[in-house]
Biopython code that builds the backbone (N, CA, C, O; Angstrom):
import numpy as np
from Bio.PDB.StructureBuilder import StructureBuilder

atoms = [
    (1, "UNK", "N", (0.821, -1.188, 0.000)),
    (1, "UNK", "CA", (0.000, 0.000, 0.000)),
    (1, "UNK", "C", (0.870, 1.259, 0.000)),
    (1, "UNK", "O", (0.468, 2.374, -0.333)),
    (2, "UNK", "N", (2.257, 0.921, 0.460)),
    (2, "UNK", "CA", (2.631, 2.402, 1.003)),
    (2, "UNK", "C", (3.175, 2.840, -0.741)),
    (2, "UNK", "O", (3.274, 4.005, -1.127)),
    (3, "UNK", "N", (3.502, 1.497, -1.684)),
    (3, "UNK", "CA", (4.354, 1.681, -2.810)),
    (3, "UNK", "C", (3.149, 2.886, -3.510)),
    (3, "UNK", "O", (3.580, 3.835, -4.165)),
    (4, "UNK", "N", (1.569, 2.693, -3.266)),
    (4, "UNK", "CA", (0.617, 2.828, -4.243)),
    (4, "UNK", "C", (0.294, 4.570, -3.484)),
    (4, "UNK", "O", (-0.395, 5.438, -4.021)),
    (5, "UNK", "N", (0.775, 4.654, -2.589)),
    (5, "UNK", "CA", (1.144, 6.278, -1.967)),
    (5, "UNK", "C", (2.296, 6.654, -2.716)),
    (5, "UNK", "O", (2.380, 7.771, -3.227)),
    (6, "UNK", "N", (2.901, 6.071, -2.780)),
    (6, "UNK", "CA", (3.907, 6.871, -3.575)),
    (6, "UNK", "C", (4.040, 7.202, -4.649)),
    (6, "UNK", "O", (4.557, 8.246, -5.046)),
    (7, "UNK", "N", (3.517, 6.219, -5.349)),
    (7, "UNK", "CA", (3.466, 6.093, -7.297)),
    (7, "UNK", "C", (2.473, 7.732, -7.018)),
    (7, "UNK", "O", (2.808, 8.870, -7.347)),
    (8, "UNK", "N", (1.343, 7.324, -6.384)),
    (8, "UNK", "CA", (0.240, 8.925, -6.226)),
    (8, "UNK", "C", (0.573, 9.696, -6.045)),
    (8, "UNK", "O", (0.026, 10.675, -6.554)),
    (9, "UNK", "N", (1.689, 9.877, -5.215)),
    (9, "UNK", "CA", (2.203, 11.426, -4.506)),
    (9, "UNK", "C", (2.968, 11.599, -6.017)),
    (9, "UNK", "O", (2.701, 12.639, -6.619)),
    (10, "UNK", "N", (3.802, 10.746, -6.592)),
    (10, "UNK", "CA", (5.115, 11.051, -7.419)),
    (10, "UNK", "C", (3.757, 11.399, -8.900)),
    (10, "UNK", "O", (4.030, 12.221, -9.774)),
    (11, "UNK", "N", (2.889, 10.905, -8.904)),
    (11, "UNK", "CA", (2.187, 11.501, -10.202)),
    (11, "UNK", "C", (1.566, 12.741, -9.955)),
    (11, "UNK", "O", (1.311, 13.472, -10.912)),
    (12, "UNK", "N", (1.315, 13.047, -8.919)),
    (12, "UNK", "CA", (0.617, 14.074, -8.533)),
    (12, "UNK", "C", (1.725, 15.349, -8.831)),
    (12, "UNK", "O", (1.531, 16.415, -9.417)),
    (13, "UNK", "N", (3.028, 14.779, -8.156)),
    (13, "UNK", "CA", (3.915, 15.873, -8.566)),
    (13, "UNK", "C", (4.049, 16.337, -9.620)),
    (13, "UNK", "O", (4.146, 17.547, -9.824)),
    (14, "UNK", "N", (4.080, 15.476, -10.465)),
    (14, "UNK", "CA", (4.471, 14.883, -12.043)),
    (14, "UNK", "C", (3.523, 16.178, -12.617)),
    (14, "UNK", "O", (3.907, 17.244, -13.098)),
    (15, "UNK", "N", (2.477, 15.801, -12.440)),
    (15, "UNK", "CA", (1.038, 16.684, -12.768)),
    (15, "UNK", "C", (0.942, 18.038, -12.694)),
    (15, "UNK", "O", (0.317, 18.803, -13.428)),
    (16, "UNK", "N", (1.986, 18.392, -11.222)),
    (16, "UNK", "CA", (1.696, 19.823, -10.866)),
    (16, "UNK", "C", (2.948, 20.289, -11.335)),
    (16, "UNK", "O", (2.805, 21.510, -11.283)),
    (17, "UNK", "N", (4.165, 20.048, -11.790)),
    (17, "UNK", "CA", (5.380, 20.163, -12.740)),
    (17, "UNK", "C", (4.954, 20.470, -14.049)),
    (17, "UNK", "O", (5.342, 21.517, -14.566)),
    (18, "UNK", "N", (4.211, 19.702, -14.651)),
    (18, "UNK", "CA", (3.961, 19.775, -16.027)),
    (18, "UNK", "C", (2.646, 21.231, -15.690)),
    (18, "UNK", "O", (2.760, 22.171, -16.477)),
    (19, "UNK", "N", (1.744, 21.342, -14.826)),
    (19, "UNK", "CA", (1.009, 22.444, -14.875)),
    (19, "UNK", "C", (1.430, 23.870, -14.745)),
    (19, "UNK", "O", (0.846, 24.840, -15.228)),
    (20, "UNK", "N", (2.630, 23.869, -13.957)),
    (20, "UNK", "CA", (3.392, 24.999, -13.828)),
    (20, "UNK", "C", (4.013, 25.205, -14.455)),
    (20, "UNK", "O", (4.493, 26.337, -14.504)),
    (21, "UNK", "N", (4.449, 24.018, -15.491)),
    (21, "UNK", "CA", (5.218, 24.405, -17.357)),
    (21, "UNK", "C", (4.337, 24.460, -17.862)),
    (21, "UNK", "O", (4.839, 24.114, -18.932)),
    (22, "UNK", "N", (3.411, 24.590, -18.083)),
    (22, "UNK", "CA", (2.335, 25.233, -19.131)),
    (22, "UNK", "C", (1.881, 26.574, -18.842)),
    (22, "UNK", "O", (1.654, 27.372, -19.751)),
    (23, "UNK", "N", (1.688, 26.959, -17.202)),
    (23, "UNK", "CA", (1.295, 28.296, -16.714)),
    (23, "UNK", "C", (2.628, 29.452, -17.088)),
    (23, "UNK", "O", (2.672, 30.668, -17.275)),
    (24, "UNK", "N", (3.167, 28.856, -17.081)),
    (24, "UNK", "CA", (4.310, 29.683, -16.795)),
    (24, "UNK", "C", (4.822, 30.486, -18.586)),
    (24, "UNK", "O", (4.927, 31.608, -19.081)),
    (25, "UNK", "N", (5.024, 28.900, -19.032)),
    (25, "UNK", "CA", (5.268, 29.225, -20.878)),
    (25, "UNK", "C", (3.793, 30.211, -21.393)),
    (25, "UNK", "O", (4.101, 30.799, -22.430)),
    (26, "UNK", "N", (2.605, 30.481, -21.052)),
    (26, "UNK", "CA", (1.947, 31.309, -21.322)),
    (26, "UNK", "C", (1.807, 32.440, -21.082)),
    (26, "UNK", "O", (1.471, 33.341, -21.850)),
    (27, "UNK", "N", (2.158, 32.504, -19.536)),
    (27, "UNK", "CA", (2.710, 33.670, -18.864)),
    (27, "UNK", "C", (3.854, 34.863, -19.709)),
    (27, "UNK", "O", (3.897, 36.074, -19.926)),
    (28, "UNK", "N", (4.839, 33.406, -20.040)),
    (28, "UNK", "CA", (5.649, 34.349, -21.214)),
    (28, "UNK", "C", (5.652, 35.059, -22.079)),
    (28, "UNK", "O", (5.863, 36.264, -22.214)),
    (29, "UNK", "N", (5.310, 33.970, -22.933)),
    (29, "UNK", "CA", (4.253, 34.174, -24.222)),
    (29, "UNK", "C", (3.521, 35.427, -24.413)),
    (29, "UNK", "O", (3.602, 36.314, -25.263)),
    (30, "UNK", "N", (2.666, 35.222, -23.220)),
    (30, "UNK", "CA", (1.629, 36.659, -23.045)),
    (30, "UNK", "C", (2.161, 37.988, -22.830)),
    (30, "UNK", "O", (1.612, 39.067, -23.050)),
    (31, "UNK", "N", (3.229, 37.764, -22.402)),
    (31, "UNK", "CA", (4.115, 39.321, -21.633)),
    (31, "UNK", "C", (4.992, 39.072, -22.789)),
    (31, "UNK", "O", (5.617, 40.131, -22.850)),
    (32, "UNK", "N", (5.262, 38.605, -23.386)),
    (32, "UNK", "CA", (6.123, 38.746, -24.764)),
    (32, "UNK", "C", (5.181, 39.637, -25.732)),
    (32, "UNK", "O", (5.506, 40.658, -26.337)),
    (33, "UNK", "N", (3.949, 38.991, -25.718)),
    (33, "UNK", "CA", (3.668, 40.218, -27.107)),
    (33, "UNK", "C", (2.971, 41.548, -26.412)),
    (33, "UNK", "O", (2.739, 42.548, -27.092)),
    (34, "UNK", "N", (2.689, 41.486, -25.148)),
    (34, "UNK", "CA", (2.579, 42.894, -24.239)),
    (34, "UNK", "C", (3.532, 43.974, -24.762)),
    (34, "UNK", "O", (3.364, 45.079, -25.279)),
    (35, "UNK", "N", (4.847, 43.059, -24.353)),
    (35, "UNK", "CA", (6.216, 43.880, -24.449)),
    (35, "UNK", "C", (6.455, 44.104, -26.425)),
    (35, "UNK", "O", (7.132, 45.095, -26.700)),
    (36, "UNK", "N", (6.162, 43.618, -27.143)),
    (36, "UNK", "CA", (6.566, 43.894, -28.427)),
    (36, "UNK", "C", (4.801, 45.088, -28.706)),
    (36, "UNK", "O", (4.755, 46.042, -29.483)),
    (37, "UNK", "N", (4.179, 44.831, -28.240)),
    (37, "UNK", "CA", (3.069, 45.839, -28.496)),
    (37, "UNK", "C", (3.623, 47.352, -27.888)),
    (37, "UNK", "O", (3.577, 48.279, -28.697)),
    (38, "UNK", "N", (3.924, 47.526, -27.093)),
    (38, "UNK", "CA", (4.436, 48.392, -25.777)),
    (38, "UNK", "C", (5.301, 48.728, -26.455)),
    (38, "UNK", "O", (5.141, 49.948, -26.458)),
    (39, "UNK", "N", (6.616, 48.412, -27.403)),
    (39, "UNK", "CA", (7.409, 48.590, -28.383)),
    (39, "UNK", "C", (7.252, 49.434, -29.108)),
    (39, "UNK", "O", (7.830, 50.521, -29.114)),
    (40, "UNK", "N", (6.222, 48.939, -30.017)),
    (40, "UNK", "CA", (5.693, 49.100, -31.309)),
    (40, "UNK", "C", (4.834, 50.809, -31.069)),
    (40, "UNK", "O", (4.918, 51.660, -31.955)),
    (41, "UNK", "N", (4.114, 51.047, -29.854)),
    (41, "UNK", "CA", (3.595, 51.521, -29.678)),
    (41, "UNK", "C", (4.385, 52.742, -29.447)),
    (41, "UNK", "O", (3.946, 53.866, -29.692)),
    (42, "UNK", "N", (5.410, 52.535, -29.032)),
    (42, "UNK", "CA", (6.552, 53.700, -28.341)),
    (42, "UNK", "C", (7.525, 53.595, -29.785)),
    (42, "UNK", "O", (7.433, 54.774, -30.125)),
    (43, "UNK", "N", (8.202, 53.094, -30.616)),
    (43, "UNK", "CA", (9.124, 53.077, -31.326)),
    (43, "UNK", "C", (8.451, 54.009, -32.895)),
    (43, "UNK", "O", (8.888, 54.945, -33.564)),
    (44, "UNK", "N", (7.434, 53.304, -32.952)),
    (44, "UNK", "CA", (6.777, 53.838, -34.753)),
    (44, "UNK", "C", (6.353, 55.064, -34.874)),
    (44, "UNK", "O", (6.643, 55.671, -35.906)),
    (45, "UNK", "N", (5.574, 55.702, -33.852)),
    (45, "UNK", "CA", (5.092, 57.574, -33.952)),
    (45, "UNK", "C", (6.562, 58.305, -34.094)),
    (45, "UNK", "O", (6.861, 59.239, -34.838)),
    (46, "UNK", "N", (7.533, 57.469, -32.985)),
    (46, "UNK", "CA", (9.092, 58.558, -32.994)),
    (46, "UNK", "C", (9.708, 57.949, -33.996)),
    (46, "UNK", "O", (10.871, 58.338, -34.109)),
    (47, "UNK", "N", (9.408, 57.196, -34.722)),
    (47, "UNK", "CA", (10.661, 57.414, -35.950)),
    (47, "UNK", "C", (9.797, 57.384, -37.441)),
    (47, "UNK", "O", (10.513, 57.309, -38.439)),
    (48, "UNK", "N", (8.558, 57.429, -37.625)),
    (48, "UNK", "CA", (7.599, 58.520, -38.481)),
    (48, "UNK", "C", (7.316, 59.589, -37.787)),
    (48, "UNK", "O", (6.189, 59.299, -37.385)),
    (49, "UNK", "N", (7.536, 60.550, -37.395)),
    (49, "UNK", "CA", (7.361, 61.429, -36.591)),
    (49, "UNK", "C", (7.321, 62.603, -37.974)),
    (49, "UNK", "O", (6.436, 63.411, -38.253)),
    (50, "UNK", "N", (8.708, 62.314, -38.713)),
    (50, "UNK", "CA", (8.718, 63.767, -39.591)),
    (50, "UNK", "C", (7.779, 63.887, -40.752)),
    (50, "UNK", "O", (7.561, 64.929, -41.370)),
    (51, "UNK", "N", (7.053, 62.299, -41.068)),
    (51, "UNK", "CA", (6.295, 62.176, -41.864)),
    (51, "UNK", "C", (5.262, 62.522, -41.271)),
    (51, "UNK", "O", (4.639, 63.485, -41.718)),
    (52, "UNK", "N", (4.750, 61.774, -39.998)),
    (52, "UNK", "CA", (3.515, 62.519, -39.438)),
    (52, "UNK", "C", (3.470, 63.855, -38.950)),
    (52, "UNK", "O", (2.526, 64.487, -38.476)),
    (53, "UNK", "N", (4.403, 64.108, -39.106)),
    (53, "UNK", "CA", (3.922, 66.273, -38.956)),
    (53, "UNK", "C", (3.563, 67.108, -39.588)),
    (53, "UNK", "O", (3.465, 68.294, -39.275)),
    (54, "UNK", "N", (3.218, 66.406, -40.954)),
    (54, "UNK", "CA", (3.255, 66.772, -42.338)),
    (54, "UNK", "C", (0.934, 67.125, -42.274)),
    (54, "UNK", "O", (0.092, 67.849, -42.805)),
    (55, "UNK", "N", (1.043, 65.877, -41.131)),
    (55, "UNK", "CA", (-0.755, 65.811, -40.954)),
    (55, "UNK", "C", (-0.865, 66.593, -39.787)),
    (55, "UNK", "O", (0.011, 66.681, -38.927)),
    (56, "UNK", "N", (-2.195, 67.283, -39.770)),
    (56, "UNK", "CA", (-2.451, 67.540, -38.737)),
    (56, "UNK", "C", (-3.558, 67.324, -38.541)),
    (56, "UNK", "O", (-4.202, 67.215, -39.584)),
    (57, "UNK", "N", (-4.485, 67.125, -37.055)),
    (57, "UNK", "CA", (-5.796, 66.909, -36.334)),
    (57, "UNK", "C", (-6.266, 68.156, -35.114)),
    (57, "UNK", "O", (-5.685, 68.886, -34.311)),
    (58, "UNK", "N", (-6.948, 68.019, -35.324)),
    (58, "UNK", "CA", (-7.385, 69.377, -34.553)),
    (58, "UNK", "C", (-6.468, 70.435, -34.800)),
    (58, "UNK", "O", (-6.411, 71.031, -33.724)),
    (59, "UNK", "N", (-5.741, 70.986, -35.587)),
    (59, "UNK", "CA", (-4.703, 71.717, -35.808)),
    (59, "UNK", "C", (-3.464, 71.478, -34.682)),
    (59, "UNK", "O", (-3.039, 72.469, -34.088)),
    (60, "UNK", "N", (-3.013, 70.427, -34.458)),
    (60, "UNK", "CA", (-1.778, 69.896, -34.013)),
    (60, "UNK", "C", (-1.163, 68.852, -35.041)),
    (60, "UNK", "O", (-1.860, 68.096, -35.717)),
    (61, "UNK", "N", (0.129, 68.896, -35.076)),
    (61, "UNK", "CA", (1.024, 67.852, -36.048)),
    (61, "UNK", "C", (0.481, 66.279, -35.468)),
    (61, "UNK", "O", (0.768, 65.882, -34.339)),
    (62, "UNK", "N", (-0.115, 65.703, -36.177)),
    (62, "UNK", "CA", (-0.488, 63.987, -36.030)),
    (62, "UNK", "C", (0.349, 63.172, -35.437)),
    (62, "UNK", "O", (0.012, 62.260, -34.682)),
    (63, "UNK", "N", (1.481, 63.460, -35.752)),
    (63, "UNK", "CA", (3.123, 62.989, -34.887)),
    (63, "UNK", "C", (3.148, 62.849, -33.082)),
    (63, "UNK", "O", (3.505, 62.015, -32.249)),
    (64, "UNK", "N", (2.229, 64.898, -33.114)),
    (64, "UNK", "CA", (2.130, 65.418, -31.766)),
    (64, "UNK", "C", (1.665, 64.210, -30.950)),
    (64, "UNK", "O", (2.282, 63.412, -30.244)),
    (65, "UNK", "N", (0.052, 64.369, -31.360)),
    (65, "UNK", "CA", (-0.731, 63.643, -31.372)),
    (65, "UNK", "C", (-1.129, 62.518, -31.007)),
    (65, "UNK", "O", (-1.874, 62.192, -30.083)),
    (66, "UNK", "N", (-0.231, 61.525, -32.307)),
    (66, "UNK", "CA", (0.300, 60.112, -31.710)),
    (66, "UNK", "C", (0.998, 59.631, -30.174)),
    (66, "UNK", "O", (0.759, 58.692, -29.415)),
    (67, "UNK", "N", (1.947, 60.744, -30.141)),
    (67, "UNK", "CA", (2.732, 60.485, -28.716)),
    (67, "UNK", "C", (2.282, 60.878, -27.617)),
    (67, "UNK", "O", (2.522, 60.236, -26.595)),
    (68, "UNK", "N", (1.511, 62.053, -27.600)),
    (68, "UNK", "CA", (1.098, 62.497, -26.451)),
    (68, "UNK", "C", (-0.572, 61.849, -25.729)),
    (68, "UNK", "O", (-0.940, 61.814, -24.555)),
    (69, "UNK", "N", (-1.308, 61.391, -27.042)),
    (69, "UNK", "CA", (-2.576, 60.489, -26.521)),
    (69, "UNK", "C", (-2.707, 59.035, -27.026)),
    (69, "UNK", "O", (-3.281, 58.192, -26.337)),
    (70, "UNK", "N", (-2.193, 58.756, -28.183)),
    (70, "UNK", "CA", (-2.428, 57.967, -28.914)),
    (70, "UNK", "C", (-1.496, 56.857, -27.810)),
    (70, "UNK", "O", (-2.048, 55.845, -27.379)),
    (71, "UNK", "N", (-0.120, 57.185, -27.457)),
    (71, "UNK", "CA", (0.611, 56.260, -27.062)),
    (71, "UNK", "C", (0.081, 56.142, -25.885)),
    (71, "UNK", "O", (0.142, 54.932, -25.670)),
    (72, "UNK", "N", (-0.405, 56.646, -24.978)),
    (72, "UNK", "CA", (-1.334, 56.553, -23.621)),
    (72, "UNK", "C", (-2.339, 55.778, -24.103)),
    (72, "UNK", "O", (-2.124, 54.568, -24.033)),
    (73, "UNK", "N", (-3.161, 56.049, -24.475)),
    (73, "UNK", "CA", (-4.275, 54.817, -25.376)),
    (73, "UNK", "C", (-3.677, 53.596, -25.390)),
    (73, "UNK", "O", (-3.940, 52.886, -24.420)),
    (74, "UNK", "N", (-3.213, 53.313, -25.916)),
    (74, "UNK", "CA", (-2.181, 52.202, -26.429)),
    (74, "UNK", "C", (-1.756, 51.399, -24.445)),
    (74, "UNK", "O", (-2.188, 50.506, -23.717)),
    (75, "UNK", "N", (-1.155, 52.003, -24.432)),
    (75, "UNK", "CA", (-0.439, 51.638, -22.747)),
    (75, "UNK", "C", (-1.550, 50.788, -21.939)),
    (75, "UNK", "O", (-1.671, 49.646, -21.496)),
    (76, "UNK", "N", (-2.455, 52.248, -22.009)),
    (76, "UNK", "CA", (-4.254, 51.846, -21.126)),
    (76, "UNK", "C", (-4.327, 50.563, -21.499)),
    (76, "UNK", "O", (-4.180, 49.761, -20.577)),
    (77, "UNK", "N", (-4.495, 50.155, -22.489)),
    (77, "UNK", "CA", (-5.415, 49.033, -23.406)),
    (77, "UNK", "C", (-3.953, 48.035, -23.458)),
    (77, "UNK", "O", (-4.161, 47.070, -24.193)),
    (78, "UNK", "N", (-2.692, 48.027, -22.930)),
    (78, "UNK", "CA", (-2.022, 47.280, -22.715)),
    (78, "UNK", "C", (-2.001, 46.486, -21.364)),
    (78, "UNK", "O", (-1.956, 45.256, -21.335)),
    (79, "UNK", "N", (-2.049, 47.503, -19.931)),
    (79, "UNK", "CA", (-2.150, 47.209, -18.656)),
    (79, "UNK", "C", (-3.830, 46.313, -18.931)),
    (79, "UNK", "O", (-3.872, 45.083, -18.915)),
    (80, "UNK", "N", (-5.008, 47.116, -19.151)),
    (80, "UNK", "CA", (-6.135, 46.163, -19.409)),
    (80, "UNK", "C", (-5.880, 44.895, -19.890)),
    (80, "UNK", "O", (-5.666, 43.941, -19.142)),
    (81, "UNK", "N", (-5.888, 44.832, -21.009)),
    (81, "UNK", "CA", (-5.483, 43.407, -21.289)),
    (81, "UNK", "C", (-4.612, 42.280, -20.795)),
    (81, "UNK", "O", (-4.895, 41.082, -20.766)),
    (82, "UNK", "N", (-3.672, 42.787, -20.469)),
    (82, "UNK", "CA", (-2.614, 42.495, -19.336)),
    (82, "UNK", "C", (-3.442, 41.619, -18.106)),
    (82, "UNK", "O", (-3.397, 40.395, -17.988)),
    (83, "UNK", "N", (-4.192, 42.544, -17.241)),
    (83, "UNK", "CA", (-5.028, 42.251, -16.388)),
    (83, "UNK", "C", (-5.964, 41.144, -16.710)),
    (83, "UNK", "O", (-6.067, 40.111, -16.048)),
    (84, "UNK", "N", (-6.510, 41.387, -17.577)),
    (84, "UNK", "CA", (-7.956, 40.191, -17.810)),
    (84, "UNK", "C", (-7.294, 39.032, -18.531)),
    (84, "UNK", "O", (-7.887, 37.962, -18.663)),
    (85, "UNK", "N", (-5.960, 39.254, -19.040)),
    (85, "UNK", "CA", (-5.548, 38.069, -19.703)),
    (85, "UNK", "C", (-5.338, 36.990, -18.607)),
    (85, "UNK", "O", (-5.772, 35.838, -18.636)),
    (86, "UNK", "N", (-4.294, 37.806, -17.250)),
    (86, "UNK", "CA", (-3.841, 36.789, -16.342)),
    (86, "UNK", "C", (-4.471, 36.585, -15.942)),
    (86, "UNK", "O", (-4.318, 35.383, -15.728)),
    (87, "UNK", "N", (-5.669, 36.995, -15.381)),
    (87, "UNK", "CA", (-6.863, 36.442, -14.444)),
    (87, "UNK", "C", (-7.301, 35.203, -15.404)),
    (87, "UNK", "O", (-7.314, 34.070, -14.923)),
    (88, "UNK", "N", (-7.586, 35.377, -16.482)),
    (88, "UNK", "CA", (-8.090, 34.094, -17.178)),
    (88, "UNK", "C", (-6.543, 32.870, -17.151)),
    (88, "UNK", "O", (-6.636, 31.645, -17.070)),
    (89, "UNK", "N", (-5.747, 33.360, -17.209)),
    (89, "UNK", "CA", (-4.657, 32.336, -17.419)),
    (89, "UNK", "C", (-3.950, 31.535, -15.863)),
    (89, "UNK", "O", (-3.311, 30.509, -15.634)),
    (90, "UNK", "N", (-4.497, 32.674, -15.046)),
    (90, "UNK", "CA", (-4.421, 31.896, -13.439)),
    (90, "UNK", "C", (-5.655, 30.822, -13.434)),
    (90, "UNK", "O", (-5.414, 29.624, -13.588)),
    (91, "UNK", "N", (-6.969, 31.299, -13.251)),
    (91, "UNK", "CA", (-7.954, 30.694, -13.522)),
    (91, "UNK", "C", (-7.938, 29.449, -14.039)),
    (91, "UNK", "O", (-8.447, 28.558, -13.359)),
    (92, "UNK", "N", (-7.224, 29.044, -15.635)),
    (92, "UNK", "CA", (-6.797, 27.707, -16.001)),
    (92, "UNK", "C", (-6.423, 26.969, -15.119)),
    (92, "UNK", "O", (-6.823, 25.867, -14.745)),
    (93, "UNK", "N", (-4.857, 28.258, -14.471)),
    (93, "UNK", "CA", (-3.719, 27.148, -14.048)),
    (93, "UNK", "C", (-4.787, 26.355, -12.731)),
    (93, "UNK", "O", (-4.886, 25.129, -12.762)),
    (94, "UNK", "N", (-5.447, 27.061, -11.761)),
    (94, "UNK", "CA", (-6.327, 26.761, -10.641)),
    (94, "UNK", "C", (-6.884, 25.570, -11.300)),
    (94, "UNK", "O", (-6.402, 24.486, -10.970)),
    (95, "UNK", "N", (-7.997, 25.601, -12.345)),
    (95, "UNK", "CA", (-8.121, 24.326, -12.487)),
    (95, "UNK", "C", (-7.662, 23.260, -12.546)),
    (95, "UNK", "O", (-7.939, 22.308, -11.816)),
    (96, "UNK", "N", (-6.636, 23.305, -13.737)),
    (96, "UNK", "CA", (-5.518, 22.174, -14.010)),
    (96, "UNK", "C", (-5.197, 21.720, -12.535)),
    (96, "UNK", "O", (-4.892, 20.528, -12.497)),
    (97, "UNK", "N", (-5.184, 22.391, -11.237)),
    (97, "UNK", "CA", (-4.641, 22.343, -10.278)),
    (97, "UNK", "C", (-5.673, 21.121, -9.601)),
    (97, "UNK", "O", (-5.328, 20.045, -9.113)),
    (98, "UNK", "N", (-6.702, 21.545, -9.716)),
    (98, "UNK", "CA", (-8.088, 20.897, -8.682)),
    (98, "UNK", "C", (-8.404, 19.456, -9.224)),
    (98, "UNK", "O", (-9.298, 18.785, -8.710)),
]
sb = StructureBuilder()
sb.init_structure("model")
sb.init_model(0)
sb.init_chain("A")
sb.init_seg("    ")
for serial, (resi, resn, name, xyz) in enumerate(atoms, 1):
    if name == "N":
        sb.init_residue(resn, " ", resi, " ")
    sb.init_atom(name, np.array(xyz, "f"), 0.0, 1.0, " ", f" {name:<3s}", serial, name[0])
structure = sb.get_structure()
């Protein structure tokens, strides 16, 4: 009996090893394209910048524009997503867990 505790405990481990390599590689994953969005978002207005000044919106250069709301927009809707992603991706891991 005690062998058939053990095989259980050692699969159980087994189980919660392999669940915390799956939580974790998504975790990545997910904050990987956070971080290349967050990038993208900060890198492309400043280096079209001289092309976008050429436009303007409300009578400010579009360039302006981009960086001063557009990239805040962007951020907002990065931390959001951010948020509701991990809650759903903890949520999994909890199950996988139970």
């Amino acid at each position: 009996m005690a062998s058939t505790d053990t095989r259980t405990e050692q699969d159980r481990r087994a189980a919660l090893i392999a669940a915390r390599r799956r939580h974790w590689h998504r975790t990545r994953r997910m904050t990987g394209v956070m971080l290349a969005l967050w990038l993208l978002a900060t890198l492309v207005p400043l280096f079209y910048a001289r092309e976008l000044a050429q436009l303007t919106l409300f009578g400010w250069p579009l360039s302006f524009y981009l960086a001063a709301q557009g990239a805040s927009l962007v951020y907002l809707a990065i931390v959001g997503t951010y948020y509701w992603r991990m809650g759903r991706i903890d949520a999994r891991f909890r199950r996988e867990l139970a």
